[in-house]
N, C-alpha and C positions, 0 to 999 in steps of 0.2 A: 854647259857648265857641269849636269849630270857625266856627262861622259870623262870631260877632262878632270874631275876633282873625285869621282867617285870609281872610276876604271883605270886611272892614272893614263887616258888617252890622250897625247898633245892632240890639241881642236884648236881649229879657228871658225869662229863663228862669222858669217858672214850677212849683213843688214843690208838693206837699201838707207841712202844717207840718211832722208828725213829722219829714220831712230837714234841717229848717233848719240844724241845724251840721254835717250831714254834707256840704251842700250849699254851704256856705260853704266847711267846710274844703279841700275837691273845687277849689273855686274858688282859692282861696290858694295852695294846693300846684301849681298849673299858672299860675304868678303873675300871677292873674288878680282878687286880693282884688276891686275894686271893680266885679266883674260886679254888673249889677241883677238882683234876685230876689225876685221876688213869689210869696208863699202863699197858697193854698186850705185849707178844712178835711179831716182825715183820717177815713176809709177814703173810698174812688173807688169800687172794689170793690162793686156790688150795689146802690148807688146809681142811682136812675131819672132820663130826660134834664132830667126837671123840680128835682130834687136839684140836680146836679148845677151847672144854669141859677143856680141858685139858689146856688150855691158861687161862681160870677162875677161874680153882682149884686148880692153881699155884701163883704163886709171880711173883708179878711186876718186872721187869728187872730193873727197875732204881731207887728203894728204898729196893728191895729185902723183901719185904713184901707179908704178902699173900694177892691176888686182891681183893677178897670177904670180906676181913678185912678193908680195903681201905675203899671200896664202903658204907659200914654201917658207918664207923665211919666219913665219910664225909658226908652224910645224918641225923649224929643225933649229932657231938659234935660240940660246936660252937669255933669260931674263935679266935685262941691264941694272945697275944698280939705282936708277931714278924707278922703274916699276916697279922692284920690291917695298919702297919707299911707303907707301899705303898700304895697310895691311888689312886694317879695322875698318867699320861705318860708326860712327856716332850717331847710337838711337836715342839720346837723352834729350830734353826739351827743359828747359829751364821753369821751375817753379814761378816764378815772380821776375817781370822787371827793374832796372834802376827806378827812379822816384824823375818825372819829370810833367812837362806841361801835358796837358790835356791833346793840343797842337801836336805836340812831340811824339806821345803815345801813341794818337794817330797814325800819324807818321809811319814809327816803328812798325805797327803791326801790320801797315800796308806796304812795305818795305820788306820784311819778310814773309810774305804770301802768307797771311796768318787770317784774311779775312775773302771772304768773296765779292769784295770791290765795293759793300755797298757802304755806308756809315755802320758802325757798331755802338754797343755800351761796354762802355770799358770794365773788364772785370775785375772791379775791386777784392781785397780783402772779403769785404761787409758784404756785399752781395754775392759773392760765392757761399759766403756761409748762409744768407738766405735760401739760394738756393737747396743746401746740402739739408735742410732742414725738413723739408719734404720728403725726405726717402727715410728707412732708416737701415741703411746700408752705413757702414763704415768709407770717411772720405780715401783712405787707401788704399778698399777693396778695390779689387782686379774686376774690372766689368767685362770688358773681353781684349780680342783680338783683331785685326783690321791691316787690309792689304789693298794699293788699288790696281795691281795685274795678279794674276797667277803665281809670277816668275818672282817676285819679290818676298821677301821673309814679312811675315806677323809682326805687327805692331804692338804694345800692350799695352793698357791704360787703366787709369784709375776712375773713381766715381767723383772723386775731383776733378779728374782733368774735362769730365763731360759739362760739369757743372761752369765751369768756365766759359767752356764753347755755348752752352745753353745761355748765358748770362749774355754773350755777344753779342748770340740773334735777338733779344730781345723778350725772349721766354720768361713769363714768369713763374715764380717758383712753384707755384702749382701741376703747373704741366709737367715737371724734372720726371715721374716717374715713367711717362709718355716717352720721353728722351732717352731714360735713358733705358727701357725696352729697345729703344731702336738700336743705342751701342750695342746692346747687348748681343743685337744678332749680328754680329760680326758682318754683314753685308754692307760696301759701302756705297754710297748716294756719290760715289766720285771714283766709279770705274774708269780705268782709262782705254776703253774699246775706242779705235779709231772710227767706227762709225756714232760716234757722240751721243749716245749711251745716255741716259738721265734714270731715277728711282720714282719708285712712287710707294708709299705709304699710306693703308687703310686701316681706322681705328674702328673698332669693335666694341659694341658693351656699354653699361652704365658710366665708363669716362666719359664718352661724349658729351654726356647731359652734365655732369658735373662739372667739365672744363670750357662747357659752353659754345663745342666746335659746329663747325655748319655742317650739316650732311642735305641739306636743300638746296632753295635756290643761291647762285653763287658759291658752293662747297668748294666749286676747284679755283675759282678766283680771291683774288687777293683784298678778299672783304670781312675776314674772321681774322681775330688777333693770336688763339691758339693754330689755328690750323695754318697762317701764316709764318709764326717763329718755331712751332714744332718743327716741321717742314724746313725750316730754314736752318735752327740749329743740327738736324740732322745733318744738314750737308757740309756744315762747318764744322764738328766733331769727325768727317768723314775724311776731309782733305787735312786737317790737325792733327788725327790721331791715328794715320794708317802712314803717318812718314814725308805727306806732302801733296800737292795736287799743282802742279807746276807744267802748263803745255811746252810742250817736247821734252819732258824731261819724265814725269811721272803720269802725264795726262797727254795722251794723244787721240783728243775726239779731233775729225778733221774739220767738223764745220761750227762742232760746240752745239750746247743743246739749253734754250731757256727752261725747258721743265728744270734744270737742275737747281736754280734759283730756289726755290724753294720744295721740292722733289716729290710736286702732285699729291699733296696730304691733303686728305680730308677726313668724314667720318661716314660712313653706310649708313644710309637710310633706312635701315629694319625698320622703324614705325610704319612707313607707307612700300615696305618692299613686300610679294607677296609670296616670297619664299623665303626658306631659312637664311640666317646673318651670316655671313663670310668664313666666320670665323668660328662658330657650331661645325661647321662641313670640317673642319680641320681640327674637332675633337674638343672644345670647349664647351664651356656651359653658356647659354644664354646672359646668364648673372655674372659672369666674368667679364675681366676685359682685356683686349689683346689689339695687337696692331702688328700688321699682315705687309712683306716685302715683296716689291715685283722690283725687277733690272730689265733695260733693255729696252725705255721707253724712248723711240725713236721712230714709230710710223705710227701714225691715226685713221680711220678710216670716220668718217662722219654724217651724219641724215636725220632727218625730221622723219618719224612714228615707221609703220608699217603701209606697204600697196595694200588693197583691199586685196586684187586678183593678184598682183605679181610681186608682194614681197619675196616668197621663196626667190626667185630670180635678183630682186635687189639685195636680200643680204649675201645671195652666193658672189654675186658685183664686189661687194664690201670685202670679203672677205679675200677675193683673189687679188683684191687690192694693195695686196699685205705682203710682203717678202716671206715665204715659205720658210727662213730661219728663226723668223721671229714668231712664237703662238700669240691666239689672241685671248684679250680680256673684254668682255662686252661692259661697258660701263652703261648703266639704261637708268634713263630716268621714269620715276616708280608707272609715269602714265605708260611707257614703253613696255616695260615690263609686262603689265597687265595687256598690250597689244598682242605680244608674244603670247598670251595663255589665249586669248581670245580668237588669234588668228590660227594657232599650232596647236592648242592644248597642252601648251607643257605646263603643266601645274606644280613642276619641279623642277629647279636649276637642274637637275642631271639630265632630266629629258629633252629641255633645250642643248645642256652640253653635248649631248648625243647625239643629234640633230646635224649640228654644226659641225662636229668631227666627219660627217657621214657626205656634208654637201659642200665644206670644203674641200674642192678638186682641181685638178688642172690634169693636162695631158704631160704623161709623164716625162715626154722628150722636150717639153718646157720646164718641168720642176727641175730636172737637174742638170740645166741650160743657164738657172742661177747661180751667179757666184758665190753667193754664201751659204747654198747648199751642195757648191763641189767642194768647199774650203771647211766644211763642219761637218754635213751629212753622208754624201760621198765615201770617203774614208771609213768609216763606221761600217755603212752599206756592204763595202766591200770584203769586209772581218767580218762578215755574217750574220751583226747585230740586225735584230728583226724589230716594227717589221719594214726598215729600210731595204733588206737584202732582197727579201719576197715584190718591194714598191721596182729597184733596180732591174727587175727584170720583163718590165714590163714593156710591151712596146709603147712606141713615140708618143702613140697617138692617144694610147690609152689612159681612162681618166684614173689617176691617184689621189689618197689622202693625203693635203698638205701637213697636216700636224697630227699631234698625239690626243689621244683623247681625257690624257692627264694635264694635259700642258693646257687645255682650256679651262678659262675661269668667267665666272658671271656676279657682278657687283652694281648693286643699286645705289648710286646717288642724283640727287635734282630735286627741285621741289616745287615740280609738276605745271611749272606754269607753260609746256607744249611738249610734244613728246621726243625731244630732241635726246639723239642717243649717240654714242660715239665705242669704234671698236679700236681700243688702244694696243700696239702689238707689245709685249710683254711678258718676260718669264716671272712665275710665282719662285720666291727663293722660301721664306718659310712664315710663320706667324708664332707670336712674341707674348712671354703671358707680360701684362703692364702691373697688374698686383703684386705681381712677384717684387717688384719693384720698390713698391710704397712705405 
């Protein structure tokens, strides 16, 4: 689209079919409906150069045309009068429905993808303004912005329209400021990576204890009423106010991901954690309170405490367990935690971060033997960026760092009834002040 609308190059873009309406819609929403786009057959993936050849010298799957016939004739004929026809995207969303049954309403908003399949509360009048009552933000104000690929334009909303989606999940008005911290970082709980991608959300600070959320036993199950609709309305302001979340169309996880249900919130256990709270490392005050964004929750690594003689060996197990795309997040419950000082001496999350920078390894002719480090890291490596460029030169056999030493994080929740710990793979995006909010 860059090429064709900003260098005035005729392009034809070319997808494998499964995108076709995500690919279109990508196109429409950057009002660009009548780009050309020709398809190939799906998976690329593991396919030989004679496959492949053979994907080009064939016909398109979704107009049954031949592909090379496609390609020319969308590079040289100009545009019929049915494609100039669409010009605009319609970003607007209607204030308020018609007035109908309770059945009806239903209905309605599970009819237009307006819910995440489970039962809602319908958002009145009355309870929006309860909602709005807890902040003292203007219902107006711009909270942010929200996309759910790269390739799509910003969405923009108001601190009403959060309050809506809050009102859905089930949120009560109390928590709105918690909520709408999360609009506010513009990250959303309903990315559409085909590898089925979910968020996770960690709340920080004296909210906890005043909204009553778990950071113990059961914090990540579905046993707290804030940590459950927090969590929830997040993902439902995420797919409502970024333009949609619609699979094949605006969502292409391929196998779907239950964390997104309610998008892993809970709250850190600073009382019984024995290092700094999550969210101090990232420049806060202890006294404040904030809530902390990770994407990309899609592999787990998990085990009961530490080996007396061979944990070093078990968490390096752990950690090689993990797709080298994805860094890891140590989730430890507090008895864990205190194993890690006892057994390692780290008496600081950085010294354990350091630790695990240093002993997660693999031989390098297997790190970049993964596909989603030839499809992300690869590329990078090769333009010199460090210290990929320095890891790519290494032979086969030899052992590399799989991740950055920023890209790791260490977060305490559980409440201690065994020292069950779990290594979630997951990118840190940012953390949120929630005062700012109130």
């Amino acid at each position: 689209m860059k090429i064709d609308h900003e260098y005035g190059v005729p392009t034809v873009a070319v997808h494998t079919s499964v995108f076709q309406w995500v690919v279109r819609s990508v196109a429409r929403a950057n009002g660009m409906p009548h780009m050309r786009q020709v398809f190939v057959p799906q998976p690329v993936i593991g396919k030989s150069p004679g496959e492949l050849r053979a994907y080009v010298d064939g016909n398109d799957p979704i107009t049954g045309r031949p592909v090379m016939q496609e390609v020319i004739e969308g590079l040289t004929a100009p545009f019929g009068e049915e494609e100039l026809k669409e010009t605009a995207f319609e970003r607007s969303t209607p204030r308020s429905v018609e007035p109908a049954s309770e059945e009806e309403l239903y209905r309605l908003f599970q009819e237009n993808q307006w819910t995440d399949q489970l039962p809602i509360i319908l958002p009145t009048e009355e309870r929006v303004a309860a909602m709005l009552v807890r902040t003292s933000r203007k219902p107006d104000e711009v909270v942010g912005h929200m996309r759910p690929t790269d390739f799509r334009e910003y969405w923009e909303y108001t601190v009403e329209k959060v309050a809506v989606n809050a009102v859905m999940a089930g949120a009560k008005p109390e928590y709105f400021p918690v909520i709408l911290a999360l609009a506010a970082s513009g990250v959303s709980a309903r990315g559409s990576s085909t590898s089925s991608m979910a968020s996770m959300a960690v709340v920080n600070g004296p909210v906890r204890s005043e909204l009553g959320m778990n950071c113990g036993t059961g914090a990540m199950a579905p046993y707290n009423h804030a940590n459950a609709t927090i969590g929830r309305a997040y993902g439902l302001l995420s797919q409502n106010l970024q333009g949609g979340s619609v699979p094949g169309h605006t969502y292409m996880g391929s196998q779907g991901n239950g964390y997104a249900y309610g998008s892993a919130t809970f709250g850190e256990n600073e009382e019984r954690s024995p290092w700094e709270p999550f969210h101090v490392q990232h420049g806060f005050k202890p006294t404040e309170s904030a809530v902390s964004l990770f994407t990309g929750c899609r592999s787990t690594a998990f085990s009961l405490g530490l080996r007396e003689k061979h944990w070093r060996e078990h968490v390096r197990n752990m950690l090689r367990g993990l797709d080298p795309r994805t860094p890891p997040t140590l989730l430890l419950d507090p008895l864990t935690a205190r194993m890690f000082i006892d057994r390692g001496g780290f008496d600081a999350k950085e010294k354990l971060i350091a630790w695990i920078d240093d002993n997660a390894r693999m031989p390098a002719g297997e790190f970049w033997d993964y596909q989603l480090a030839q499809n992300y890291i690869y590329p990078r490596a090769t333009f010199g960026e460090e210290p990929w460029a320095t890891r790519l030169k290494a032979a086969p056999d030899e052992p590399i760092q799989m991740f950055l030493r920023k890209d790791i994080h260490v977060v305490v929740v559980g409440g201690e009834t065994n020292p069950y710990w779990r290594i979630m793979g997951c990118t840190y995006q940012k953390t949120v002040s929630v005062d700012e909010w109130k």
